[in-house]
C-alpha positions in Angstrom: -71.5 81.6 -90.1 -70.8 85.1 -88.3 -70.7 88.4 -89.8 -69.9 92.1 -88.4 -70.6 95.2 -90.0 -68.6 98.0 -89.5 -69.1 100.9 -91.5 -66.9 100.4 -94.6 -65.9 96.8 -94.5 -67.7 93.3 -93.9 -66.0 90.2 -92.6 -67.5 86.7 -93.4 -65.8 83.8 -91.4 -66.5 80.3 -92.7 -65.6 78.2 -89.5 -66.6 74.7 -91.7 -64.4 71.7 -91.1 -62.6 70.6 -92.5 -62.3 73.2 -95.4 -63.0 71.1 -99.0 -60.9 72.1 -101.6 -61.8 73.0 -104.8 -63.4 76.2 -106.5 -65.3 77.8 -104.4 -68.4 80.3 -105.7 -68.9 83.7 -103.7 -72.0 85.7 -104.9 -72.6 89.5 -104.1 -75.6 91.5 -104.8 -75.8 95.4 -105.1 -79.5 96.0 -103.7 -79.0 100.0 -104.5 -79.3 101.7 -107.6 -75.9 103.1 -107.8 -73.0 101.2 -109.0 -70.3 100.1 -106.1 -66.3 99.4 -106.6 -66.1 96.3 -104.3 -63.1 94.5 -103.0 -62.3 91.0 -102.6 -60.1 89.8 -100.2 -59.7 85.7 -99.4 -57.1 84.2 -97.0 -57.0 80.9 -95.5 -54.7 78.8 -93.5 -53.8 74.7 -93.2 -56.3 72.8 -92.0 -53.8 70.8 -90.4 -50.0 70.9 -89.5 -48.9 68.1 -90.8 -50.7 67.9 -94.3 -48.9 70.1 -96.8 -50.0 72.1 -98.7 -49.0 74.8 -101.6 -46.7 77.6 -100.9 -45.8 80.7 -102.2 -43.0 82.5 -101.5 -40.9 85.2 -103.5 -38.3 87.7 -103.5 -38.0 91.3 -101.9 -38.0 94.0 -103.7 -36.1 97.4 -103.1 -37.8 100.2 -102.2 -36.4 101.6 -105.2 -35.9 100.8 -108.8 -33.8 103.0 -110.9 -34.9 102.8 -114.3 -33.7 101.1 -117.1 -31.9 98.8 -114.8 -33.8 95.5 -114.6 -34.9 93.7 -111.6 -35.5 90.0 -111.5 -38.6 88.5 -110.2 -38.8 85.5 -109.2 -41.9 83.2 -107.0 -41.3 79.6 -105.6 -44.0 77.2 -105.7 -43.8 74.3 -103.2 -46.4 71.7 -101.9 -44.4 70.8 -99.2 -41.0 70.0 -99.9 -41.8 68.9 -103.3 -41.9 71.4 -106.3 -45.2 72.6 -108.0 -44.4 72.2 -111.9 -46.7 73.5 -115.0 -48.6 76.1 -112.9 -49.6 79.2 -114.2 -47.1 82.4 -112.2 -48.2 85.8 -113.1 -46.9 89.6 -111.6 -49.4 92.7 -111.3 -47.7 95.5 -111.1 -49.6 98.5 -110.6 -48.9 102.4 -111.0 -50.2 105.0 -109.7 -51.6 106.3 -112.9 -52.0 104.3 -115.6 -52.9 101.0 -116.8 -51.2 97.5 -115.0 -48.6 95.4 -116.1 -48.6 91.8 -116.7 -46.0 89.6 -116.3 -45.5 85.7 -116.7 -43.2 84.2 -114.9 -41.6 80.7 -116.4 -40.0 78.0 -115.1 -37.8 77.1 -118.1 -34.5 77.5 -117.7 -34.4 80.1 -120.4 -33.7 84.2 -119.9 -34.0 85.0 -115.7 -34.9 81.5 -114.7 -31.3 79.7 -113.4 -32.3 76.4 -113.5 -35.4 74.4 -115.3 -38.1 72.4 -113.1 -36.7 73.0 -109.8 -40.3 75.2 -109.0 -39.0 78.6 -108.9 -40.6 80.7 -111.8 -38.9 83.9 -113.1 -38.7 86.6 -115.2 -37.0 90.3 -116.1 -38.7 93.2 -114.9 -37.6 96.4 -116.7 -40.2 98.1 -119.1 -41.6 101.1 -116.4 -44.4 103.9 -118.4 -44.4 106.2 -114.8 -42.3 107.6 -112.5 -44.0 107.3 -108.3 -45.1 104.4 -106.4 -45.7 100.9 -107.7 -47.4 98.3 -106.1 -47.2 94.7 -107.1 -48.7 91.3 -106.3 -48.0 87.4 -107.5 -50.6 84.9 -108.5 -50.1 81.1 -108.5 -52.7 78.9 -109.7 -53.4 75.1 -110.5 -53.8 74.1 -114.8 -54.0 70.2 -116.2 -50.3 70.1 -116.7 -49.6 71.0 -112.8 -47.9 68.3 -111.8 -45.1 67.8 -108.6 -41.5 67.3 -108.3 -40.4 65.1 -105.4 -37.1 66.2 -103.3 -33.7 65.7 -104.6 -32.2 62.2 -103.9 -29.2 62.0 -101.7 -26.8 63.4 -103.9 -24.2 60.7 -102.1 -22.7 58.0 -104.6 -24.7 55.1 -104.5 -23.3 52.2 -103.7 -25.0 48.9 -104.8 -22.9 46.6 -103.2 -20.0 45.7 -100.6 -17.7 43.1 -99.0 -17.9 41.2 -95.7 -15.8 38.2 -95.1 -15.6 37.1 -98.7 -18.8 37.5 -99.7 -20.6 40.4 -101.4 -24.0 41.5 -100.1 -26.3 43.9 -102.2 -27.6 46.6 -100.7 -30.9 48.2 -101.8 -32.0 49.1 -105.5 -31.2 53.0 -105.3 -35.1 54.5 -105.6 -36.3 56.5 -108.5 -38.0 59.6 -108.0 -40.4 60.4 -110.6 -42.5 63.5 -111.0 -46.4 62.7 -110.1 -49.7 65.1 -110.9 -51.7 66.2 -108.7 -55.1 67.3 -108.7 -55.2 69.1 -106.3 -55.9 72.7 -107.1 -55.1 75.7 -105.9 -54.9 79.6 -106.2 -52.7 81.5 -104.2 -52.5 85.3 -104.1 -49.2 86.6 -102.3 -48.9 90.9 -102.0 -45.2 91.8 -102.1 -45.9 95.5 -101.1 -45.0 98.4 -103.0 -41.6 99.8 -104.6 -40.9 103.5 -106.4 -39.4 103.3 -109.7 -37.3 106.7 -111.1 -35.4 108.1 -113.5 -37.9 106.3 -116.1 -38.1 109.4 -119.7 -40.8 109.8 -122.3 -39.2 107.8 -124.7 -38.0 104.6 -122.3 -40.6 102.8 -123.8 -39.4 103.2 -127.4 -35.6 102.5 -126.3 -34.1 99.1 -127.0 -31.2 99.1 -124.8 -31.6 95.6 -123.3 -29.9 93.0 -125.8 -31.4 89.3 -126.1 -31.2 86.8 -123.2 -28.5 84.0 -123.1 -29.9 80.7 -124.6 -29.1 78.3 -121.5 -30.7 74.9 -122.7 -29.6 73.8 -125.9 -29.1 70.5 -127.1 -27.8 69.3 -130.1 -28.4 65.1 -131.6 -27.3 63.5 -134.8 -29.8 62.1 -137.5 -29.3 60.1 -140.6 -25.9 62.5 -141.1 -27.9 65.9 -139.9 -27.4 68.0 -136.8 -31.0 68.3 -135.1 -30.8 71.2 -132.4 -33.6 72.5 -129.6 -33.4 75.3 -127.6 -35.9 77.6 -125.9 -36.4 80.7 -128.0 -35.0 83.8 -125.9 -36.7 88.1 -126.2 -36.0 90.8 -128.4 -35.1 92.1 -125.5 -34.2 89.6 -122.3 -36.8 87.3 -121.6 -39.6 89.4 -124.0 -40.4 89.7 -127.2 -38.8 88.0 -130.0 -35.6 88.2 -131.7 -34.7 88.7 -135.1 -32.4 86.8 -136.1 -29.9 83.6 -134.9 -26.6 83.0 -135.7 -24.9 79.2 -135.1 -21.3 78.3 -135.8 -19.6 74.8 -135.0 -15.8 74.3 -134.8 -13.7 71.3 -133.9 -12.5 73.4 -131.2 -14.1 74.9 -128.1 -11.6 77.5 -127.1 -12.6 78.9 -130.3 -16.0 79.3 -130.1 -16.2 80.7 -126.4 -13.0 83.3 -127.0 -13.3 83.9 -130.8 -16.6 83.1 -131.8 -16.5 85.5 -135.1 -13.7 82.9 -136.6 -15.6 79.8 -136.0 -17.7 78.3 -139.6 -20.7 80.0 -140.1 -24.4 77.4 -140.4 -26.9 79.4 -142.7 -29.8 80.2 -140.5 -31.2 83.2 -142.6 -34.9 81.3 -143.4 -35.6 80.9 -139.1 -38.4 83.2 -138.0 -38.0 83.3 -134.4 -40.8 82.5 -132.0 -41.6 84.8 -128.7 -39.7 84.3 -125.9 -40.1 80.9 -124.1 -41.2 79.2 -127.4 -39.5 75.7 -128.2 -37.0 76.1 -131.2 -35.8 73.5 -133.9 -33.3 73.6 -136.3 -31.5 70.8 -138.8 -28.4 71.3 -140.8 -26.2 68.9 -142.1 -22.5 68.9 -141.4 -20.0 70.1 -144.4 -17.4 68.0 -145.7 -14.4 69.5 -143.9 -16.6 68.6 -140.0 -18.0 65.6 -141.3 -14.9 63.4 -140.9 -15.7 60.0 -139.2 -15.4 60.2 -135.7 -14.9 64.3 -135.4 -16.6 65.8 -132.5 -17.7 68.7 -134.0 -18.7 71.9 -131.4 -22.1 73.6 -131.8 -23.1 76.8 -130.2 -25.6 79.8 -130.9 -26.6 83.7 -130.6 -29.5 85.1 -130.7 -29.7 89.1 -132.5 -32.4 91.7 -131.9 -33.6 94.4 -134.3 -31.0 96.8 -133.4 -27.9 94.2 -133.8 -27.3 93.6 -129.9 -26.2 90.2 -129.7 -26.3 87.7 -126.9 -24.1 86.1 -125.1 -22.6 83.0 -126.5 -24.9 80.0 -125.3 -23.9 76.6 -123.9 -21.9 74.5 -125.9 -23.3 71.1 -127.5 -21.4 68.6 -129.4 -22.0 65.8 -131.9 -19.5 63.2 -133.3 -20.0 62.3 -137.0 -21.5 58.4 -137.3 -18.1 56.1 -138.0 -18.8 53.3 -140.8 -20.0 50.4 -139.8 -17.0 47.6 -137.9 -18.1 45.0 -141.1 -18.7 47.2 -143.6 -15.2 48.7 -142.5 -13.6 45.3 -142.2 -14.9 43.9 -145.3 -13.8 47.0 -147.5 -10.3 47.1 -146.1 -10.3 43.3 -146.8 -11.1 43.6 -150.7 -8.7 46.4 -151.3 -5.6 45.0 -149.6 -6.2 41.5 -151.3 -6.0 43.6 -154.9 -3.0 45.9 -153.7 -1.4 42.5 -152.4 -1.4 40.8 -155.7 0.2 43.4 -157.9 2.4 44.6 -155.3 3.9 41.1 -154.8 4.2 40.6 -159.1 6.0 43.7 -159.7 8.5 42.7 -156.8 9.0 39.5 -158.5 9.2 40.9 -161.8 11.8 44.0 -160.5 13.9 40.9 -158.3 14.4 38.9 -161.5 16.0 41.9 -163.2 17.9 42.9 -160.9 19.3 39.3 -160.2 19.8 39.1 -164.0 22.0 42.0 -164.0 23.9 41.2 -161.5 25.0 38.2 -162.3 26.0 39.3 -165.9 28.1 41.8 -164.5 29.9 39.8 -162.3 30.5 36.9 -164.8 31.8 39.5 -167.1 33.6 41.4 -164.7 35.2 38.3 -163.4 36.5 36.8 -167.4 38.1 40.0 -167.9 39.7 39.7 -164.2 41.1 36.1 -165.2 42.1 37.0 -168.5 44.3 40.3 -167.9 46.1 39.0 -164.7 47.2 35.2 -166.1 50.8 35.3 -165.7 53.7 32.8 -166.4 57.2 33.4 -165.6 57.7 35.9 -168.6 53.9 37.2 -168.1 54.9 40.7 -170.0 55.3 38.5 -173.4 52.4 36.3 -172.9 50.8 40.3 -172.7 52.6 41.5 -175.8 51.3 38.3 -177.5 48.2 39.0 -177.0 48.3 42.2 -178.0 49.4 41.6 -181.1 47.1 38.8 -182.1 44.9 41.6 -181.5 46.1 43.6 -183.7 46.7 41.3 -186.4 42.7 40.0 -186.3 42.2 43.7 -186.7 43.9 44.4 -189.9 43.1 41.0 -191.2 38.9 42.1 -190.7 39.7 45.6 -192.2 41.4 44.3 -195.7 39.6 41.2 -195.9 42.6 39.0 -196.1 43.5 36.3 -193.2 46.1 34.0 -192.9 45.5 30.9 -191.1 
């Protein structure tokens, strides 16, 4: 071990190798009677250059930050090429005057963070007490749920299979990545310099000009006839805080829901309490009569509301399609019913043919006597006519007076 002295600052170099990792205990002892404001200051590098190890790396910031505009922070976390997951990402920014700000960076999907697991941990910066200089700083450290991400896959299309000469040869089962913990742990400290913030009022603090962030990750699953949906609770306002209220319509039609989202069907969601920001959500409904129709794909999506009424934007749309019956069920039902339709169906056909045969035929026969009787004809065909006629006539007045001679 060596150690210099100079006359404000000591250095202690630890030239052990290699370097275990692990925690590592540092004891100081104040041997006057005063108390002392002491520093601490720790930096290490790779023991080797081939080895990885973890990473921390973040964004820039500008040298200035108009306030209330909000600024997005955001740290990567890589052990290697691979991404750190579950690890505990906090900012520290400092003022000049005034107490420190804490900030918890997530890797969630959810509010700043684009895209969930891929290692990069965000979060909205916005909420400034002073106007001057700010400094700030990112910590990354190792907890029980750290775990790492391997590289994406070749994002070609796998192909598991081809054809030489007639005959198909396999090519390799396509590998599966899966994520792996490590416990290996860490604590990195990375010092992103300092930044001055203006334009920030007395009353900034008290403002609530920043609405509630987009819900990004929600999913929606049918069962036993209810909608079951998840999504990662967003802030009062962005990323922080909580909201007040949610409000979820469905419709059998997307345009609807992402240009005119006030005319799409209303789910009551009046008893939800949100949870703080970056708290797992869960809701169950069941689907009305008018969406429930077999085999609709009905169109889910959801808004989060602050205290003040801002609304979010719309969040990502989910579907579920209404459970059809059963193919025997279905089958034997339609059976049954189309055997008793059948029956009656084929008597009253029989019953209506029979009549209408009936008819017909008595108004032919009859039409065809009187035909044969009115057009018989002999040479002198107008007195076999007038003969008629008057037998007629006589039958008549023989009926009326009761007297007939044979």
């Amino acid at each position: 071990m060596s150690c210099r002295s100079p006359a404000h600052c000591q250095y202690i170099c630890l030239p052990v190798h290699p370097i275990r990792s692990g925690t590592w205990l540092y004891r100081i002892k104040n041997t006057l009677n005063d108390s002392q404001a002491l520093g601490v200051l720790v930096t290490s590098r790779p023991s080797s250059e081939v080895m990885p190890f973890v990473r921390v790396t973040a964004g820039k910031i500008n040298n200035t930050i108009t306030s209330p505009h909000p600024v997005t922070l955001f740290a990567e976390v890589k052990h290697g090429f691979a991404a750190v997951l579950g690890a505990n990402v906090t900012a520290v920014i400092e003022p000049e005057t005034g107490d420190p700000l804490t900030l918890t960076l997530l890797d969630d999907g959810a509010g700043a963070d684009v895209t969930k697991g891929d290692g990069v941990y965000s979060v909205y910066l916005f909420r400034f007490t002073n106007n001057g200089r700010h400094t700030m700083k990112m910590f990354a450290e190792w907890t029980n749920t750290t775990s790492l991400k391997p590289p994406q896959s070749n994002p070609a299309l796998y192909v598991p299979g081809y054809i030489e000469n007639d005959t198909i040869n396999m090519n390799p089962p396509r590998p599966v990545y899966k994520d792996k913990s490590t416990n290996e742990m860490f604590s990195r400290v990375l010092f992103l310099g300092s930044f001055k913030v203006t334009n920030v009022s007395h009353n900034s603090s008290d403002e609530d000009g920043f609405p509630p962030c987009k819900i990004n990750d929600l999913e929606a699953k049918m069962e036993n006839e209810h909608v079951v949906l998840f999504w990662t609770a967003p802030g009062d306002d962005y990323d922080q805080g909580a909201a007040s209220h949610y409000d979820i319509r469905i419709s059998v039609n997307p345009f609807i829901l992402r240009q005119h989202v006030s005319r799409a069907l209303a789910i009551n969601a009046s008893y939800i309490k949100p949870k703080n920001a970056g708290s797992r959500e869960t809701f169950i409904f069941r689907l009305g009569n008018r969406t429930a129709d077999q085999g609709i794909i009905t169109y889910i999506a959801i808004c989060s509301i602050d205290k003040n009424e801002q609304r979010s934007e719309i969040s990502n749309l989910v579907h579920v399609t209404s459970p059809r019956f059963r193919e025997e069920d279905t089958s034997h039902a339609y059976t049954t019913t189309v055997e008793k339709n059948s029956t009656t169906t084929v008597l009253i056909a029989a019953a209506f043919a029979v009549c209408l045969c009936f008819a017909i035929g008595t108004g032919v026969y009859g039409w065809r006597k009187c035909y044969k009787i009115t057009n018989q004809t002999t040479d002198s065909g107008s007195l076999l006519k007038y003969s008629i006629t008057k037998e007629a006539q006589n039958n008549t007045k023989c009926q009326s007076e009761e007297i007939c001679l044979q």
